[in-house]
Backbone as a ProteinNet text record, in pm:
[ID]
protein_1_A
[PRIMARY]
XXXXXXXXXXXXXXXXXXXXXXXXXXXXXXXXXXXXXXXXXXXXXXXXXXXXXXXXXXXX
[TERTIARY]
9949	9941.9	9840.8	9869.4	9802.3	9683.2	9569.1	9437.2	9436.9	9536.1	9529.7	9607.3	9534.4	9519.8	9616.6	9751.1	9848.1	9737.6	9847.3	9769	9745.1	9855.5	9858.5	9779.1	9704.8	9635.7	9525.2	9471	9383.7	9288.8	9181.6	9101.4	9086.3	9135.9	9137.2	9029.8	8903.2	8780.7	8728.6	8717.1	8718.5	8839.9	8935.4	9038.2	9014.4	8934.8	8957.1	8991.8	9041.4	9087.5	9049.3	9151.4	9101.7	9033.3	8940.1	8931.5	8920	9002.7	9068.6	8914.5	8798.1	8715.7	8723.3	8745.1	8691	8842.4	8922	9061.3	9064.1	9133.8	9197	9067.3	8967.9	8876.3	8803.6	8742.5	8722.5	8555	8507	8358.6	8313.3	8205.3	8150.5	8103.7	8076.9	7995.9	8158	8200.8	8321	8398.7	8376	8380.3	8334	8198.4	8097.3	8075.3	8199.2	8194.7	8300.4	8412.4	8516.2	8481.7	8373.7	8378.4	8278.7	8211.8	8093.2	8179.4	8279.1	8395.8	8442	8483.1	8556.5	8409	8319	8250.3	8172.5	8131.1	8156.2	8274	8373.3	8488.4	8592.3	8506.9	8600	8756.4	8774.3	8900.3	8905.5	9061	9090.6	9205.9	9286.4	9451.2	9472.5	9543.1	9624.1	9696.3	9673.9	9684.5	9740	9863	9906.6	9861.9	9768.4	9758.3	9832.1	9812.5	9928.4	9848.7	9944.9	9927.1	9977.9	9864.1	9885.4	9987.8	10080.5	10212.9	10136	10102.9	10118.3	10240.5	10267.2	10415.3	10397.1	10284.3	10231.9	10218.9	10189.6	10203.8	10079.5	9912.5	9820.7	9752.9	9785.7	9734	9676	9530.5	9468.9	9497.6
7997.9	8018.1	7919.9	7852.3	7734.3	7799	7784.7	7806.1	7729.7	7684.7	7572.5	7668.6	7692.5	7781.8	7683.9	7735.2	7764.6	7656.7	7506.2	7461.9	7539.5	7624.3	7720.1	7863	7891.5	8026.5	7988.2	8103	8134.8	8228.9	8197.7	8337.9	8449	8547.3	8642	8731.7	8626.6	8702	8635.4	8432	8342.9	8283.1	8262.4	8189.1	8036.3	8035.6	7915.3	7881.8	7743.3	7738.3	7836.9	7889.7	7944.7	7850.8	7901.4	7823.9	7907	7805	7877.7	7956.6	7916.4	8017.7	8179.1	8163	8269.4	8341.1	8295.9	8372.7	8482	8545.7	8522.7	8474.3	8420.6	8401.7	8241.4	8245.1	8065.4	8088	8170.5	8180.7	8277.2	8313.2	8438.1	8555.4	8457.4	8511	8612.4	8535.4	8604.7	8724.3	8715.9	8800.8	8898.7	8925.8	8990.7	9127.6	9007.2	9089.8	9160.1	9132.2	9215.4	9354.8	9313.7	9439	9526.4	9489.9	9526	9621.9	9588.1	9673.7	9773.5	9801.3	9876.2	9984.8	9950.6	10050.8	10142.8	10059.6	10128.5	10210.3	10191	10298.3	10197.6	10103.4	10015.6	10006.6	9978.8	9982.5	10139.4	10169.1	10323.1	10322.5	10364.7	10400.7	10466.6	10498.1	10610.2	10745.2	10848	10990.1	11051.6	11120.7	11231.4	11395.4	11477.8	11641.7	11634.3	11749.1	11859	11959.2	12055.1	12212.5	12283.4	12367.3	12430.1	12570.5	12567.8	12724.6	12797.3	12890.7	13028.1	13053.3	13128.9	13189.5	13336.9	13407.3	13529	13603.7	13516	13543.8	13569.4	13546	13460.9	13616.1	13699.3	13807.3	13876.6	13955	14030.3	14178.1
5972.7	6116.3	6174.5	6289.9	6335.1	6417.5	6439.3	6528.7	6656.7	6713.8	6811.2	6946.6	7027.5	7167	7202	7248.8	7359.1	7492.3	7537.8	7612	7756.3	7756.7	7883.9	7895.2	7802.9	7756.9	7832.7	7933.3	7979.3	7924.2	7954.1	7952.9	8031.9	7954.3	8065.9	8196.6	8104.8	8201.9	8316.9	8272.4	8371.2	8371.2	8331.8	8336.8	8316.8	8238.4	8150.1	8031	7987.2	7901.9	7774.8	7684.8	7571	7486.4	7347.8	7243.2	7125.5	7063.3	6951.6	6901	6844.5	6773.2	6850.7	6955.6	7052.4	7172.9	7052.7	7103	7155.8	7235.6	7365.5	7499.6	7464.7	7530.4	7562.9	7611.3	7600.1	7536.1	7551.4	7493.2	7437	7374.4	7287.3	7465.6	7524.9	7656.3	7753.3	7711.8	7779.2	7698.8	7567.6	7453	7479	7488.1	7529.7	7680.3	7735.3	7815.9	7824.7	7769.2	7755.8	7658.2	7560.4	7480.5	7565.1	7658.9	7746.4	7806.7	7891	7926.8	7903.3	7780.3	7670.3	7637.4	7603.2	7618.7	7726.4	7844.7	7945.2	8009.6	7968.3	7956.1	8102.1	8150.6	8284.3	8189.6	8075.6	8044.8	7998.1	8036	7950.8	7935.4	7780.1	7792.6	7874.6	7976.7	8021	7913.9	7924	7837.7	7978.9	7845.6	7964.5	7922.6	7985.1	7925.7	7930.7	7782	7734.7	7794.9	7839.2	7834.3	7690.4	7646.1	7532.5	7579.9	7503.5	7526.8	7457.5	7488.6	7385.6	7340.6	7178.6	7211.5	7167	7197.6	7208.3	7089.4	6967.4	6812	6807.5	6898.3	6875.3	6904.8	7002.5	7032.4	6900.9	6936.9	6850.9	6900.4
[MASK]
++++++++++++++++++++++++++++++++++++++++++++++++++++++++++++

């Protein structure tokens, strides 16, 4: 598999060019801040509740 960033790949944090060490990113700094993100919770999957059924087996 080749290491050579897509000449059209951006970074997704400044939108500059990627580089390959620091894929999908163009820098460690931009790295950084994406995982900065992720733990502040600014990124989140979307989850759908469940409601738990009883099926009235559970009664004491």
């Amino acid at each position: 598999m080749s290491r050579a960033a897509s000449p059209k790949a951006k970074c997704p944090i400044c939108r500059k060019p990627v580089v390959p060490d620091y894929r999908p990113f163009c820098s460690k700094r931009c790295a950084d801040v994406d995982l900065q993100r992720w733990f502040t919770g600014a990124y989140a999957a979307p989850a759908v509740e469940v409601e738990e059924v009883s099926d009235g087996d559970d009664e004491v």
